[in-house]
C-alpha positions in Angstrom: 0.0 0.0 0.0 2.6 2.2 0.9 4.9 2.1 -2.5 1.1 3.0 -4.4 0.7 5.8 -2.8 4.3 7.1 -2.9 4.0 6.2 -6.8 0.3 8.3 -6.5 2.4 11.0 -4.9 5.7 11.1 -7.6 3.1 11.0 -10.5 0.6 14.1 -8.9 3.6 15.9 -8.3 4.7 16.0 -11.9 1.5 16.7 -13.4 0.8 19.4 -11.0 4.3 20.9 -11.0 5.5 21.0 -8.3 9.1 22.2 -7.2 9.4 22.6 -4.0 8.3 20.6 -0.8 8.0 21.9 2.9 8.2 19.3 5.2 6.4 20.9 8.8 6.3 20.0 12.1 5.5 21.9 15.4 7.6 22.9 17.9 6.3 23.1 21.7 4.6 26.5 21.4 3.0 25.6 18.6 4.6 27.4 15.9 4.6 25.6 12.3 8.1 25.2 11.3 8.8 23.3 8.1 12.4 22.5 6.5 11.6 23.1 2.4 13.8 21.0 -0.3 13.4 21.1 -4.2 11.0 18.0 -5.4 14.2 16.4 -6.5 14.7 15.4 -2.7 10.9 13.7 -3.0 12.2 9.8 -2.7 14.9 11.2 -0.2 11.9 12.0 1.5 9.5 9.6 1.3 12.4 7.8 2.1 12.3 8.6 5.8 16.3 10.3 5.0 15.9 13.8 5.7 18.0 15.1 8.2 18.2 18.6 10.0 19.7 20.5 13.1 17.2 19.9 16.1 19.0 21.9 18.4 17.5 24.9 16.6 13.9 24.3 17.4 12.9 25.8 21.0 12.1 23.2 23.1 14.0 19.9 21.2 17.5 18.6 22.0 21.0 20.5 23.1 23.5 20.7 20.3 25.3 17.8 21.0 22.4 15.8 20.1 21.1 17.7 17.0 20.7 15.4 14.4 16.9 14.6 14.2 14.9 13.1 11.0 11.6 14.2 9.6 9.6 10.9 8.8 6.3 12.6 6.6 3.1 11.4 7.0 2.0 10.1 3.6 -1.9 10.8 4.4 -1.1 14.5 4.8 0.2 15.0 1.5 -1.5 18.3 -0.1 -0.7 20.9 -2.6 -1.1 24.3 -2.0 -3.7 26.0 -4.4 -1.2 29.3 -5.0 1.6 29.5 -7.2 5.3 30.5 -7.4 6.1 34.1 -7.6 7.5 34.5 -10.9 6.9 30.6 -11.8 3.9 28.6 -13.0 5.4 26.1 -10.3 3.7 24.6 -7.1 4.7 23.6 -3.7 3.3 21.0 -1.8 3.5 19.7 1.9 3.9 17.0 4.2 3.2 17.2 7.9 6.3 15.0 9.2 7.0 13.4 12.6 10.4 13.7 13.9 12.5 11.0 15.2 16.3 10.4 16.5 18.8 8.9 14.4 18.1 5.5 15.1 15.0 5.9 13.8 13.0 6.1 17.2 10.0 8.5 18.0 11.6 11.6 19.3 9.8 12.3 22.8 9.6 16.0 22.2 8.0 16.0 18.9 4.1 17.1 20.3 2.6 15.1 17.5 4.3 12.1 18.5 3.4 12.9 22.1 -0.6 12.9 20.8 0.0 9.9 19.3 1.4 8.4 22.1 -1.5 9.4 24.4 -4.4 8.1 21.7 -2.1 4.6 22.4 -3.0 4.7 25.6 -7.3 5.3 24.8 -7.0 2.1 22.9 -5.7 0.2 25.4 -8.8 0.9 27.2 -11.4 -0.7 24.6 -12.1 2.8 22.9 -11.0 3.6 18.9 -11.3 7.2 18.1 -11.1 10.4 19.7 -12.6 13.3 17.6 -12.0 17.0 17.7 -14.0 19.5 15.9 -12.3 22.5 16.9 -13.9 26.9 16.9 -11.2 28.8 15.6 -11.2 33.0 16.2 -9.0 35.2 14.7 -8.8 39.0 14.1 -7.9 40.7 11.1 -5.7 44.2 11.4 -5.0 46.3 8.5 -1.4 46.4 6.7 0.6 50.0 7.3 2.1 51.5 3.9 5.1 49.6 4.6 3.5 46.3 5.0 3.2 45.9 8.5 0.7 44.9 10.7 -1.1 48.1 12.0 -3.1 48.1 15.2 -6.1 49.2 13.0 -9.2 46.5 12.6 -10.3 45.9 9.9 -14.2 46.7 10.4 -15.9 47.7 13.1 -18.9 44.6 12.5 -20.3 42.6 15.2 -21.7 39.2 15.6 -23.5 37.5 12.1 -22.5 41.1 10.8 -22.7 41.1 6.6 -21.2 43.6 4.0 -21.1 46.7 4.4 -20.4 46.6 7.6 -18.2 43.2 7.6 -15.2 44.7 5.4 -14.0 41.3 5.8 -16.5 39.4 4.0 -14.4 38.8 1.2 -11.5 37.9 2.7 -13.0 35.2 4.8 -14.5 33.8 1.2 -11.6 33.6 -0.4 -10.0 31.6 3.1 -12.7 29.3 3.0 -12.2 28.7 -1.2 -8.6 27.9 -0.3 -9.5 25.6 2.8 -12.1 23.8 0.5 -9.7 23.3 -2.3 -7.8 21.2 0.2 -10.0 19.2 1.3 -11.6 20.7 4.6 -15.3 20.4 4.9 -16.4 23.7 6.3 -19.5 24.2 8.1 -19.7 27.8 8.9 -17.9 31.4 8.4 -19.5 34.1 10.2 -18.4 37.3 11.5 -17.6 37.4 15.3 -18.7 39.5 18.2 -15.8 42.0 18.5 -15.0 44.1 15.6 -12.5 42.7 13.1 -13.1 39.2 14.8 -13.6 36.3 12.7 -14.3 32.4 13.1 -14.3 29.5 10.7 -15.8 25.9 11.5 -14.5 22.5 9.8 -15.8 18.8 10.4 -14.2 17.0 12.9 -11.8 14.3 12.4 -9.6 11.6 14.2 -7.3 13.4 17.0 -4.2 13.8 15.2 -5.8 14.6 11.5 -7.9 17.7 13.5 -4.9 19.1 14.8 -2.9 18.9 11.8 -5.9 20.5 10.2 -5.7 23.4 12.9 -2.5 24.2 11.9 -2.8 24.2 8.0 -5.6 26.4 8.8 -3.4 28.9 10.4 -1.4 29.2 7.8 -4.0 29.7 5.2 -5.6 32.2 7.1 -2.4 34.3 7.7 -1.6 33.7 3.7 -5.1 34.7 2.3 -5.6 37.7 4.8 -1.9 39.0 3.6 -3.0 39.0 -0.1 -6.1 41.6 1.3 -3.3 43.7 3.0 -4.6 42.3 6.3 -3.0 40.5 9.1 -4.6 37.5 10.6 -3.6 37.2 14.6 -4.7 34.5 16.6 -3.2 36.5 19.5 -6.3 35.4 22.1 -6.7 39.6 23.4 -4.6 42.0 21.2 -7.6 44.4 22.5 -8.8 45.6 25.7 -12.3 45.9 26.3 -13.4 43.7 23.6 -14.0 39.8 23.4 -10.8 37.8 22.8 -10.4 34.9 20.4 -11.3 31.4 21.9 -10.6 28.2 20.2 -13.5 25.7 21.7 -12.9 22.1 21.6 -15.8 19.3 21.0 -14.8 16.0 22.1 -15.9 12.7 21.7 -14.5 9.2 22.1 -15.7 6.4 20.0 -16.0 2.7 20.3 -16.9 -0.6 18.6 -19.9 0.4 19.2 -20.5 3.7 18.1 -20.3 7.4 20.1 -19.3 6.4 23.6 -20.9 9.6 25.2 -24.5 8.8 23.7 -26.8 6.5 25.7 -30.1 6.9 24.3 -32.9 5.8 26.9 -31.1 7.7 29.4 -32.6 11.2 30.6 -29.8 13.1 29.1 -29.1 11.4 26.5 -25.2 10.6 28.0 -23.9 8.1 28.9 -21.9 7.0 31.9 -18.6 7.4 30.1 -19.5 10.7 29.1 -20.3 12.0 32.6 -16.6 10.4 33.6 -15.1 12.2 31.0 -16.5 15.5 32.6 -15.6 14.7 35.9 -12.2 13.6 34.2 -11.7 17.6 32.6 -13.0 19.3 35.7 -10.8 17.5 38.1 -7.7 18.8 36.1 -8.8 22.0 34.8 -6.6 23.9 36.7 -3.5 22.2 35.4 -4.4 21.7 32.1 -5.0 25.3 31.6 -0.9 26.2 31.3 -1.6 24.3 28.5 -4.8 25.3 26.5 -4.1 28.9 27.3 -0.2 28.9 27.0 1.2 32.8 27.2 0.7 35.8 29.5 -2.1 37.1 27.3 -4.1 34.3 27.5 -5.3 35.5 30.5 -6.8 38.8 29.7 -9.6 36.9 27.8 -10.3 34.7 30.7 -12.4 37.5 32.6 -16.1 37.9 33.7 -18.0 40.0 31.1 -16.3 38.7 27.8 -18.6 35.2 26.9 -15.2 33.3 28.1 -15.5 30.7 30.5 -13.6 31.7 33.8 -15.6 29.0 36.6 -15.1 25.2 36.8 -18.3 23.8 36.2 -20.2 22.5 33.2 -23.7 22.7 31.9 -26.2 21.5 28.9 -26.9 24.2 28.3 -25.6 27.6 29.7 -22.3 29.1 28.0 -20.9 30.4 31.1 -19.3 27.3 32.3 -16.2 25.6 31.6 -17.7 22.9 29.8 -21.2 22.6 27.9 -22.5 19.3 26.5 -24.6 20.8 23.0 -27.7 19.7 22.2 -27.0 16.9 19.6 -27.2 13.1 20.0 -26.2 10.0 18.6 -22.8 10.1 16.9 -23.0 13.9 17.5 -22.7 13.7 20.6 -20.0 16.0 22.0 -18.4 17.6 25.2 -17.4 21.2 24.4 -14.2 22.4 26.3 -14.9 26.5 26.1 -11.6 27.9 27.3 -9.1 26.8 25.3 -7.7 29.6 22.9 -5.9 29.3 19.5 -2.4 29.8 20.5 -2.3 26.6 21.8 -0.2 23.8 20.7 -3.2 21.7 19.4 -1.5 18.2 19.8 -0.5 19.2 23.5 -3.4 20.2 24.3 -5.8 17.7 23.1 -3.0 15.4 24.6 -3.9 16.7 28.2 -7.4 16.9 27.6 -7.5 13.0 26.4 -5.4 12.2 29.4 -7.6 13.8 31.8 -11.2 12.8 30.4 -9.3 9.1 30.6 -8.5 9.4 34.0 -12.1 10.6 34.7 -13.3 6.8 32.6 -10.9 5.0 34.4 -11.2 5.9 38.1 -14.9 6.2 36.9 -15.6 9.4 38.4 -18.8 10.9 39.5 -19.6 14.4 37.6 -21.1 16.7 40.0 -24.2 18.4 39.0 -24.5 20.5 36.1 -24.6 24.3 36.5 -27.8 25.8 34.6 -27.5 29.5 36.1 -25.6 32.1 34.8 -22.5 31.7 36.9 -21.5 35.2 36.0 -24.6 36.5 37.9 -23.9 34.2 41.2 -21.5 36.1 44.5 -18.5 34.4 45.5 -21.1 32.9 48.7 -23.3 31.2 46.1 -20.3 30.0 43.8 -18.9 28.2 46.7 -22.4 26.7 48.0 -22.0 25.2 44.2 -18.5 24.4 44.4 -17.6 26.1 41.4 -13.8 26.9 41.7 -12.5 29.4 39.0 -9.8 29.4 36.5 -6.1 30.4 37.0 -6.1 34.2 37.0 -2.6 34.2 35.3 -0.3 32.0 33.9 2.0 31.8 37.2 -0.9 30.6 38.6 -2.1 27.9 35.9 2.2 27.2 36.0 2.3 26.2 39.4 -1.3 24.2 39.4 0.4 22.3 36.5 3.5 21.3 38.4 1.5 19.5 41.1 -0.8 17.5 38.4 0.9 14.3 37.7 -1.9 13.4 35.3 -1.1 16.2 33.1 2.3 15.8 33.5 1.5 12.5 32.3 -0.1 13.9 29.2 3.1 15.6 28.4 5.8 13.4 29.0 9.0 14.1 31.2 10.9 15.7 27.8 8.2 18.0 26.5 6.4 19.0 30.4 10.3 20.2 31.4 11.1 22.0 28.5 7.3 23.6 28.4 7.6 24.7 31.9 11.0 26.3 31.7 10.0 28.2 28.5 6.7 29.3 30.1 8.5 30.2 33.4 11.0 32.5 30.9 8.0 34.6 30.0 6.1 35.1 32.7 9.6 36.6 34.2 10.1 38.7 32.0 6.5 39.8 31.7 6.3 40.7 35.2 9.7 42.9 35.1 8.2 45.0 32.1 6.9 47.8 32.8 3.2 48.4 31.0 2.0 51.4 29.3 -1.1 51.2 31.7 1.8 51.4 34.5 3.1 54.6 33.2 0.1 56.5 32.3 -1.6 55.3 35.6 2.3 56.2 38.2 4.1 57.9 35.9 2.6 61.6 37.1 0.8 60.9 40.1 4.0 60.0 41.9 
């Protein structure tokens, strides 16, 4: 099988023209990295040969173990709709894995981590975990010189259409180019805050959703340049407005079907599903270093904003952590509402596997859902419900992480050190700069 579709490969890539390859991965943050070789190199890689320098990649090995290999995944070959500049020729991508030398995983590659944890669901009877992620992103004008400005582009809110969603067009064309490779998008809509912007997909398998989060970035960043925009996924690059969330519905299947749906029960869920919430509620406070990753994270993550900043979960209110939507059957889903899109996706739904499992396998009770508006309860009636809140800050989420062995778990030793000491490195340096709010609110008074 695999020599017909390397031959299915060599023979579309000739027809198509393509020159050049880029062969991505992800480092720990998240970023998209990618090492690109003329298609000459194509049975080089394919070949599982390609070498590069590891200790460049925040987060990987010192530089006395550097060599690394990308190993592409075959499945997640794809050809990018634009062209060369001056050329009629194409490039085309693989997302890779990396590995050592000796041809092992390499234990701080996150896909390979995600892989690793989706092992471990199998082991206990289930055979897919889906994701259909809720990408936001805002969209700032271009300056005369081609950089970002802090100007929105529109000043629509949410369901907004042209005139007033200067976007519209944009958002088209990014949804053109994110059909033309396949994706299977469900809705494009104008967000709450101005400029804001989200784009749904159907869900897929675990690692196929996050590769697609992160093909989606990049188009998004690409098609908004050639409108002189600039796409951020920066979760608050603006006070006073809503911030850009990135909600995650879950589900885990089984030989049998949706493992969250029970159908004569009052809810519809079944007792695996209720687990799984326990599971995410338990470690909510530990896996939130991960879904909400940098300092600004946090300034979306307040009352007032439709983010989620209490640990509960509900049916049907959106001010909880956690809401179960409507659907049934093999639609059934748990929706995770805080995490945000700078994220690493395949750390993050790493964590989030590893705690919903730990919920299954300890089978743990979910307390009761939360059907009031939490944002309207006092702290008196918040603790009669026992409805704890969110880190305020990433120190805070930091420190809840390093106590979680479950989530450290979801990590691994290589990528949980390295994640901690890089987050650690921010918030330090975060809290000895000195704000512009700081100086306009000291600067004269004292």
């Amino acid at each position: 099988m695999s020599a017909k579709i390397k031959e299915a490969i060599k023979k579309e890539a000739q027809e198509k023209n393509v020159r050049f390859l880029r062969l991505m991965f992800t480092d720990i943050d998240g970023v998209i990295k990618n090492v690109e070789v003329p298609v000459s190199q194509l049975d080089k890689v394919m070949s599982d040969e390609m070498a590069f320098d590891g200790s460049s990649i925040d987060g990987f090995v010192e530089i006395d173990q550097s060599d690394m290999k990308l190993h592409p995944d075959l499945d997640t070959w794809l050809i990018f709709p634009w062209e060369l500049k001056n050329s009629d020729g194409k490039i085309a991508r693989f997302i890779c894995d990396v590995h050592m030398p000796d041809g092992t995983p390499f234990a701080g590659d996150p896909r390979n981590n995600l892989k690793r944890v989706v092992e471990d669901m199998k082991e206990l009877g289930f055979t897919a975990f889906n994701l259909g992620p809720e990408p936001e992103f805002f969209l700032f004008k271009l300056d005369e010189n081609g950089k970002p400005s802090k100007t929105l582009n529109d000043n629509g809110g949410y369901f907004d259409l042209a005139p007033t969603d200067l976007a519209e067009n944009c958002r088209r064309d990014i949804v053109l180019e994110l059909e033309a490779l396949g994706f299977e998008i469900e809705a494009s809509h104008h967000e709450v805050a101005p400029g804001q912007h989200e784009i749904d997909w159907k869900y897929a398998d675990a690692v196929e959703a996050c590769d697609n989060i992160q093909t989606f970035k990049l188009i998004v960043k690409t098609v908004a340049r050639k409108h002189g925009l600039h796409a951020t996924f920066m979760p608050k690059p603006i006070e006073d407005i809503s911030g850009s969330g990135m909600h995650f519905n879950m589900s885990l299947f089984n030989e049998d079907g949706n493992a969250f749906y029970k159908e004569n029960s009052e809810e519809g869920l079944s007792d695996t599903a209720y687990q799984f919430i326990a599971g995410l509620l338990d470690h909510a406070q530990a896996y939130t270093a991960v879904v909400n990753p940098i300092v600004n994270s946090y300034k979306r993550l307040t009352p007032g904003f439709e983010a989620p900043v209490y640990v509960a979960w509900s049916g049907t209110n959106r001010s909880p952590l956690i809401r179960v939507p409507s659907s049934r059957g093999n639609s059934t889903r748990v929706e995770l509402r805080s995490v945000d899109p700078t994220a690493n996706p395949y750390l993050a739904l790493a964590v989030l596997l590893k705690a919903g499992l730990k919920g299954i396998s300890e089978a743990k009770s979910a307390p009761n859902p939360v059907n009031k508006n939490i944002y309207n309860m006092d702290q008196i009636e918040r603790n009669e419900n026992n409805i704890q809140s969110l880190p305020k800050n990433l120190y805070e989420a930091l420190e809840a992480l390093k106590k979680d062995e479950v989530i450290k778990s979801g990590l691994g030793e290589h990528i949980f050190s390295r994640f901690i000491a890089a987050k650690e490195t921010d918030w330090a340096n975060f809290a000895k700069s000195v704000s512009q709010w700081e100086t306009d609110r000291y600067f004269e008074l004292y």
